[in-house]
DORO-321333 format. One record per residue: x, y, z of N, C-alpha, C in turn; residue in three letters. Coordinates in steps of 0.1 Angstrom, whole numbers, plus 5000, padded with zeros to 4 digits. Each point is the difference from the previous one (the first is absolute). Layout:
XYZXYZXYZALA;...
***
This chain:
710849986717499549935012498550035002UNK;499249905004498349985002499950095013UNK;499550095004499750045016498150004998UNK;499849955012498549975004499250105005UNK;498750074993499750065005498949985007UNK;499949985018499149965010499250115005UNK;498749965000499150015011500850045014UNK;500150145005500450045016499349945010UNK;500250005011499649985010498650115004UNK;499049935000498750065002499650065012UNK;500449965010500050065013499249925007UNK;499749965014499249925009499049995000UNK;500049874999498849904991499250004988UNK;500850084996500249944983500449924993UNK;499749944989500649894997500250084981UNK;498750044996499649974991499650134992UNK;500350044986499850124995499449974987UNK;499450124995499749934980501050114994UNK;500249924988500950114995499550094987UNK;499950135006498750074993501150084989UNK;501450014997500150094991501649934998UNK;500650024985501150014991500450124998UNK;501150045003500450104995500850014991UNK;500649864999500550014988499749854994UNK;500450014986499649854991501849914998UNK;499349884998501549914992500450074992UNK;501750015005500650094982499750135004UNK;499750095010500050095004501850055009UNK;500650074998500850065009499550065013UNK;500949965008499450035015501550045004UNK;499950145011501150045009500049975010UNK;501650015012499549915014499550145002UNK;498749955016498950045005499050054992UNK;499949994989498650034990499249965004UNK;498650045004498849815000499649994988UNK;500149865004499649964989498749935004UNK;499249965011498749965001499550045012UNK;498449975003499750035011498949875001UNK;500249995019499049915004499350085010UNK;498849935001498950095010499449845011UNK;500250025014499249935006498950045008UNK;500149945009498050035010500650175003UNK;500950065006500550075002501050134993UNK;500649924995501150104992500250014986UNK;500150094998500449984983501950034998UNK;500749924995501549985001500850044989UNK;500850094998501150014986501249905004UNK;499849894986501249955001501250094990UNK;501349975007501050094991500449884996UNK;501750054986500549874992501250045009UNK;500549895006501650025007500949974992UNK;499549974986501650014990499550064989UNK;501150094988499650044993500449884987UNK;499050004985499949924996498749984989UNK;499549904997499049984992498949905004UNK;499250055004498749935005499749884993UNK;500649875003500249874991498449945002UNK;499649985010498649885005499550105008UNK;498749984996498950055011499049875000UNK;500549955013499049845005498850005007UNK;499450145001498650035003499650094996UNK;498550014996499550104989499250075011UNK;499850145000499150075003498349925007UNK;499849995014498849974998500049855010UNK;501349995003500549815005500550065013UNK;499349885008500250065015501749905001UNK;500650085007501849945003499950005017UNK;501249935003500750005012501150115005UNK;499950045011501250125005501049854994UNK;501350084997501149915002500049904983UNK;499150014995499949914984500950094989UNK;500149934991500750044992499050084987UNK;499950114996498950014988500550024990UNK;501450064999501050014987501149985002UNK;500850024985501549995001500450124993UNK;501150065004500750074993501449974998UNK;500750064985500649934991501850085008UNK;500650075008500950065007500750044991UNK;500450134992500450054991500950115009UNK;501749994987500750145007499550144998UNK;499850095015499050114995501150124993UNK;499550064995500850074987500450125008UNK;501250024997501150105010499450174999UNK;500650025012499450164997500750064995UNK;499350134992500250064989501150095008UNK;500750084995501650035004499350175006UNK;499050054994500050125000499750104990UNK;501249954993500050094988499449944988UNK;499350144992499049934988500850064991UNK;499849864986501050044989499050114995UNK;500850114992498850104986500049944993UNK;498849994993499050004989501350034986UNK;499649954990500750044990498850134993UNK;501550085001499750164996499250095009UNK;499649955014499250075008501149985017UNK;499550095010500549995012499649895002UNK;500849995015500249865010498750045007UNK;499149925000498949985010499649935009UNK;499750005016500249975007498849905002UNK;500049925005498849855002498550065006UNK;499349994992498550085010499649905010UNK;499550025012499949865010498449974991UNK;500049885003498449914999499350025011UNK;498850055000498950025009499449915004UNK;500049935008499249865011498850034988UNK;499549865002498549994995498750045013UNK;498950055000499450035011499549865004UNK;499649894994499749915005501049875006UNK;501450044993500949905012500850075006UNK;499650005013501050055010501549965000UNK;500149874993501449875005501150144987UNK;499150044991500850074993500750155008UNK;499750065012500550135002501049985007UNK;500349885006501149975013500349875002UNK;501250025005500449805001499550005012UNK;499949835005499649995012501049895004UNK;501550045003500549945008499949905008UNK;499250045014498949905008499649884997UNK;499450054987499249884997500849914995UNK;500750044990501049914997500249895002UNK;500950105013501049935008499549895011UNK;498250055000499749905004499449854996UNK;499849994984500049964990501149894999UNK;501350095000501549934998499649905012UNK;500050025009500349965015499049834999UNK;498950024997499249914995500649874991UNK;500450114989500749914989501549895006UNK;500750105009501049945001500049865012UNK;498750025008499749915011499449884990UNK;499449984991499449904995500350024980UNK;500849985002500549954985499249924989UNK;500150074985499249934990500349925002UNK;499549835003500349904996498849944994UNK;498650064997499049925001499150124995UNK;499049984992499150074997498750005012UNK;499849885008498949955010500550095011UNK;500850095004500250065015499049995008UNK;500249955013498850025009499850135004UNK;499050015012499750135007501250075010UNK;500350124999500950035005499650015015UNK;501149995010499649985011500350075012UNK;499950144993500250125004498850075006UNK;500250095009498950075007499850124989UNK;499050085011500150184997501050025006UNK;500449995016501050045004501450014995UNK;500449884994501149984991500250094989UNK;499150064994500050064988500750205005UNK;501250004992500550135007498950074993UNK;500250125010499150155004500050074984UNK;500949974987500250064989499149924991UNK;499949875001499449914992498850074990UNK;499949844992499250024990498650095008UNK;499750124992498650095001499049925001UNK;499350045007498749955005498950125002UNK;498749964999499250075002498749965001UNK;499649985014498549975004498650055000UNK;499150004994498750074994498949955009UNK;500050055015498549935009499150044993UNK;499850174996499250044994499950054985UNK;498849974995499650004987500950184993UNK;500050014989500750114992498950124998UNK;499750105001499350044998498950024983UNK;501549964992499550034987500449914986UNK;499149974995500849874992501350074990UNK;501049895001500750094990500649834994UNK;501750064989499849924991498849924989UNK;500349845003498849974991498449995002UNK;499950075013498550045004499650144993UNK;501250065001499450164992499149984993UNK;499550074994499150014989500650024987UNK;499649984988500450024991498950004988UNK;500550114996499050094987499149874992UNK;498950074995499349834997499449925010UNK;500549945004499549915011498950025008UNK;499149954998498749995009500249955014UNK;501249865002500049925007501349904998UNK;501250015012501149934998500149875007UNK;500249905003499949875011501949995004UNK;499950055014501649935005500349925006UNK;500649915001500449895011500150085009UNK;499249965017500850105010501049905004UNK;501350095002501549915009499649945007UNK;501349915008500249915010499450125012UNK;500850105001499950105014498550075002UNK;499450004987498950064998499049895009UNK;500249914995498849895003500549965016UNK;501350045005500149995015499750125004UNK;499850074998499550185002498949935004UNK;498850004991498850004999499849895008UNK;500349874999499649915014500250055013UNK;501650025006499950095011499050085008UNK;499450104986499450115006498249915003UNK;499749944992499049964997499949885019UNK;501149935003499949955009500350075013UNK;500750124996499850085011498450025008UNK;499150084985498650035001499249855010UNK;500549904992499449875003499949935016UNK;501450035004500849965006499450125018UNK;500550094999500350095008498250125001UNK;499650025017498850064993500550155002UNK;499950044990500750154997498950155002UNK;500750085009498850125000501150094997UNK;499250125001501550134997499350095010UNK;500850095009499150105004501050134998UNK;499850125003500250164988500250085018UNK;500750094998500450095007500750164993UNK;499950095003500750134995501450025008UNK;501050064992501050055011500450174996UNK;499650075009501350184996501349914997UNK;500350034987501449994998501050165007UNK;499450094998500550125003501350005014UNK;499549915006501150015013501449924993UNK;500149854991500649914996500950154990UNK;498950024992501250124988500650125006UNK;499450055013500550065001501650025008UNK;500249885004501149935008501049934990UNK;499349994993501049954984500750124993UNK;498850114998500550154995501650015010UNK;499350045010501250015011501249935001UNK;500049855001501449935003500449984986UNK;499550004988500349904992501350034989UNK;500550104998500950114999501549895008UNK;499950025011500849975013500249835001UNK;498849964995499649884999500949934991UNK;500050044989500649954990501550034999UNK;500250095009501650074997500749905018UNK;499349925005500749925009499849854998UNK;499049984994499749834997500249994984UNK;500150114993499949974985499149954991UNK;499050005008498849924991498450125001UNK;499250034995499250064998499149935010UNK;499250105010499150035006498349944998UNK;499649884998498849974994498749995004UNK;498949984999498749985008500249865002UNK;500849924997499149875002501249945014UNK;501050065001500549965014499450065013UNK;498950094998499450035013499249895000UNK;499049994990498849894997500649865007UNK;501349974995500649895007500049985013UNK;500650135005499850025017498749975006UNK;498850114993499450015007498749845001UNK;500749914987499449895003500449935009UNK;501449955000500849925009499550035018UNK;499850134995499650055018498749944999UNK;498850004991498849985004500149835003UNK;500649944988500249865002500749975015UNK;500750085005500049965014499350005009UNK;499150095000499249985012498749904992UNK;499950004987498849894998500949874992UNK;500149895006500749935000499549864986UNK;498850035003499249914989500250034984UNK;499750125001500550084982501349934996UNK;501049995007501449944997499749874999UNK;498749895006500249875000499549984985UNK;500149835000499549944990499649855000UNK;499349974993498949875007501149894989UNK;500149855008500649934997499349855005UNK;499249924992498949935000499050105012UNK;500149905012499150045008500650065013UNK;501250074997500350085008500250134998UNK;500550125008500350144997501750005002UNK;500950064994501150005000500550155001UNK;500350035014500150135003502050044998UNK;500450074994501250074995500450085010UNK;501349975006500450145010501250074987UNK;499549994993501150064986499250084994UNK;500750114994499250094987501149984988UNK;499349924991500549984986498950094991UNK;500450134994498650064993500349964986UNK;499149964993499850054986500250094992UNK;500850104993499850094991499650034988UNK;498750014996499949994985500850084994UNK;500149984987501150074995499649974983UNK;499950134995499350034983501249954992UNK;499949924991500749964990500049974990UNK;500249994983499550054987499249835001UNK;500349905006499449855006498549995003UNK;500350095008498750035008500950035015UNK;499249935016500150075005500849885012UNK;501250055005500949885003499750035018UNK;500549945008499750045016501649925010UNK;500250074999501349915001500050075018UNK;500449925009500050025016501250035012UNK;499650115003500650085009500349855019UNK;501249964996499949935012500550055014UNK;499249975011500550045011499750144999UNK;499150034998499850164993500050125013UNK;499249955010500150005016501150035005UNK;501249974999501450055000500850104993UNK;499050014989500550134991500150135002UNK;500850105001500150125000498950084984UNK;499550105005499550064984500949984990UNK;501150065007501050034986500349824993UNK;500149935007500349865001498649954983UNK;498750015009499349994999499850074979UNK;500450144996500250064992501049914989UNK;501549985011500549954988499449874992UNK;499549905011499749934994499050014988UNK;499150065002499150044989499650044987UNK;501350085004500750084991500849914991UNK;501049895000500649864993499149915000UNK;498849955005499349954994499650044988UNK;499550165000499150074989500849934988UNK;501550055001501050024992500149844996UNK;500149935011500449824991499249974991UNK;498650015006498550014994499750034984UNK;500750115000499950084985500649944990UNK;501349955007501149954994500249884998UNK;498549925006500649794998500649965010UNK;500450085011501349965008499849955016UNK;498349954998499449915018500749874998UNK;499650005008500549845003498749945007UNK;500149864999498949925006499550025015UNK;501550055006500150005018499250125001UNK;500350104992499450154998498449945003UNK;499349944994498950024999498949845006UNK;501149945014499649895008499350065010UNK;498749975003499750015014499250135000UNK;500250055013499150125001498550035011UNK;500050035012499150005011498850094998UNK;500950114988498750155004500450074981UNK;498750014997500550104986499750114999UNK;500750084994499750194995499750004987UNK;498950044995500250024984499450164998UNK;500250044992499750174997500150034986UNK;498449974999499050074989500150094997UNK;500250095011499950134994501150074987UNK;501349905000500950104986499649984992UNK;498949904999499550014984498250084997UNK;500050045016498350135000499249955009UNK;500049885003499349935008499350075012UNK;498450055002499950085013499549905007UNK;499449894995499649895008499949834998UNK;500549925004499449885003500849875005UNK;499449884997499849905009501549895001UNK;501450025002500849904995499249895003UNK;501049874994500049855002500549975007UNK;500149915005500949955011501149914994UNK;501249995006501249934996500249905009UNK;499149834995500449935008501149925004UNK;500649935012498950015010499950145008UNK;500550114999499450105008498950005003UNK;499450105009498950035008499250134994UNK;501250084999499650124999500950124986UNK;499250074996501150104993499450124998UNK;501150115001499450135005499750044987UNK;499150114995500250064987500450155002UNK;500850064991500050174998499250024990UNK;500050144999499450054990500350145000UNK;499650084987500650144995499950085013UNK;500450124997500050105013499350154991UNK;499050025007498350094994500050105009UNK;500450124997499550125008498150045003UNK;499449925013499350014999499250075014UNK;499050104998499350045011499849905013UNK;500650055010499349925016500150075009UNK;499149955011499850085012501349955004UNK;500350095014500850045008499650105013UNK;498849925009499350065008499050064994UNK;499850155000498950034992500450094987UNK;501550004994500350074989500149874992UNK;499750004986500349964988501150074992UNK;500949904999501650034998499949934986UNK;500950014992500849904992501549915002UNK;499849904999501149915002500349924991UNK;501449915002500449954994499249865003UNK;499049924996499849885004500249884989UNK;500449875005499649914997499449855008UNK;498949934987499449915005500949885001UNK;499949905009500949875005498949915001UNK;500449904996499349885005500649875000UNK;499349925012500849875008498949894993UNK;500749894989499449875000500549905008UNK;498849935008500449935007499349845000UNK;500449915006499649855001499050075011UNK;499049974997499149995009500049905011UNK;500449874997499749845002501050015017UNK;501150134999500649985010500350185005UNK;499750094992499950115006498250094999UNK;499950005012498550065008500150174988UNK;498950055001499850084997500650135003UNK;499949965018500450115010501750034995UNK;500649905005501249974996500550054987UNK;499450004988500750064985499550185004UNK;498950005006499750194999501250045007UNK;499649935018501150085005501649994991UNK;500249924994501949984995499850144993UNK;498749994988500550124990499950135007UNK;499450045016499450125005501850045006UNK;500349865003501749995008500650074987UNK;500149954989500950044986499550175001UNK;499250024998499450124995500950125013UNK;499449965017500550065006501850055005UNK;500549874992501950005000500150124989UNK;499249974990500550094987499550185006UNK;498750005006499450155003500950095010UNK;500949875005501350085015500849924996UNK;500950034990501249894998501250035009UNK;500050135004500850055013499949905011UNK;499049945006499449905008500849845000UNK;499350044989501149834990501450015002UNK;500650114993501250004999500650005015UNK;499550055009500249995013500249885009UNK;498749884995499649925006499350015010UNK;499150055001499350085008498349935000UNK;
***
């Protein structure tokens, strides 16, 4: 039996992906949930899995050809998959019985360490709503929302990777290598480029004592973890102590839409979040209603989907206010980009034991530098100092904060 293997549902307002990789060739054996390809659009990069096991018959798009969510790009050939082994291993002639050594995943395909059920099944689900009849399948006419929460891996790159790898590496010899950049790359780089274009962007820099923030963390976090179960972090105070500043300055949360300002009584934050990809931001919704611990878990299963292929498009829609933090990779200073259409995005950065007053003694503290990029075009100058002087002062009395105070 022919089973089709489609293009998933791309997520809202998408139509359209290129298909940047084969994982397997014609005449290749394929397992169910293996991938076997991947597509990348303005947005996401996608693992398709094989929902039958079998022999990879037709591949009707080559590497490099922009497709449709919902098209058809191969076929596979639906073979009976070969029974499990009983257990027991016959011996060797004239030597003991030896037991099966397992196969070690390859480090470069993930589809090899674990099945992915999910995807499958969401695969199957596809297949079985619209039946091979046709090599021409139109566009599926499915949302993001449609697409269950397990579905095919996704993974969004706002920002650039810090380091070339694969076929950018360098390699011995070589004076000079030439790469196609991707589909996502070349939407990376427009983005940002029309952000600059687009948006008039300043940054302005502020210091915070972290010392009060760790020292409250030393304290609960023990207790912390042994009632909510999730580890105690810096970046769910940061969360707070923006949400609070974005409240009282109302403009940092807006965002300009032709020739108006579109003011948010919502906190949807951004989280940047490091991934072997680069660097994904997937959004804390309604964040403003979140409890820390709330606030933690989520962060915490993003990190983890993140690492793992396992966002989803909805994961990474939208977004009023962003956090990104420089500092785990050393960072003691500088300027983010903005994530449009946002307004505004906070930066962190490392935390530096460094000399400051404190009246008239010179102490050592824990400090780190912060800074707010902002649209100029709709936030005053006054307005971005005081939000980050607001940030700085939630984090120096988080007792205050935590209070509501």
């Amino acid at each position: 039996m022919d089973i089709e293997i489609k293009v998933p549902s791309l997520g809202e307002s998408e139509s359209e992906a290129t298909l940047v990789a084969w994982h397997k060739q014609p005449g290749d054996e394929v397992v169910e949930d293996e991938i076997v390809a991947e597509v990348e659009s303005d947005k996401i990069t996608m693992e398709i899995p094989a929902i039958a096991t079998g022999v990879l018959k037709e591949a009707r798009k080559q590497e490099g050809d922009v497709v449709q969510a919902g098209e058809v790009i191969g076929i596979i050939e639906e073979r009976q998959a070969p029974a499990k082994p009983s257990g027991k291993t016959p011996a060797k002639a004239g030597g003991k019985a030896t037991a099966p050594k397992a196969e070690e995943p390859a480090p470069e395909e993930p589809a090899a360490e674990s099945p992915r059920p999910a995807a499958a099944e969401a695969a199957k689900a596809a297949h079985r709503a619209e039946p091979a009849t046709s090599a021409a399948a139109g566009p599926a006419e499915t949302s993001s929302e449609a697409e269950p929460r397990g579905g095919p891996k996704v993974a969004a790159v706002p920002e650039p990777s810090p380091a070339p790898e694969g076929p950018a590496a360098a390699v011995a010899g070589e004076r000079e290598r030439r790469v196609p950049m991707s589909a996502l790359r070349k939407t990376i780089a427009r983005r940002l480029k029309e952000a600059q274009n687009t948006a008039a962007i300043l940054t302005t820099f502020n210091e915070v004592n972290m010392q009060p923030v760790l020292d409250l963390r030393a304290r609960y976090r023990e207790a912390f973890k042994a009632r909510h179960g999730v580890d105690l972090g810096l970046m769910s105070f940061f969360v707070r102590a923006c949400i609070e500043a974005l409240g009282r300055f109302p403009v940092v949360n807006a965002c300009v839409e032709g020739e108006d300002i579109v003011y948010r009584n919502y906190y949807d934050i951004g989280i940047a979040v490091s991934t072997e990809r680069g660097l994904v931001v997937p959004v804390l919704r309604d964040a403003g209603a979140m409890s820390m611990a709330v606030i933690e878990e989520r962060i915490a299963d993003f990190a983890k989907r993140a690492r793992e292929g396992g966002l989803l498009p909805d994961d990474l829609k939208g977004g009023t206010f962003s956090i990104t933090n420089g500092g785990v990779f050393g960072s003691l200073l500088s300027t983010p980009i903005l994530n449009p259409p946002q307004s505004a995005i906070l930066g962190m950065h490392a935390i530096q034991k460094r000399p400051v007053a404190e009246g008239d003694r010179v102490v050592v503290r824990p400090m780190m530098y912060v800074a707010l990029s902002y649209d100029h075009r709709i936030i005053d100058g006054r307005e971005a100092v005081r939000f980050l002087v607001a940030v700085k002062e939630a984090l120096e009395y988080p007792g205050r904060m935590m209070l509501d105070l």
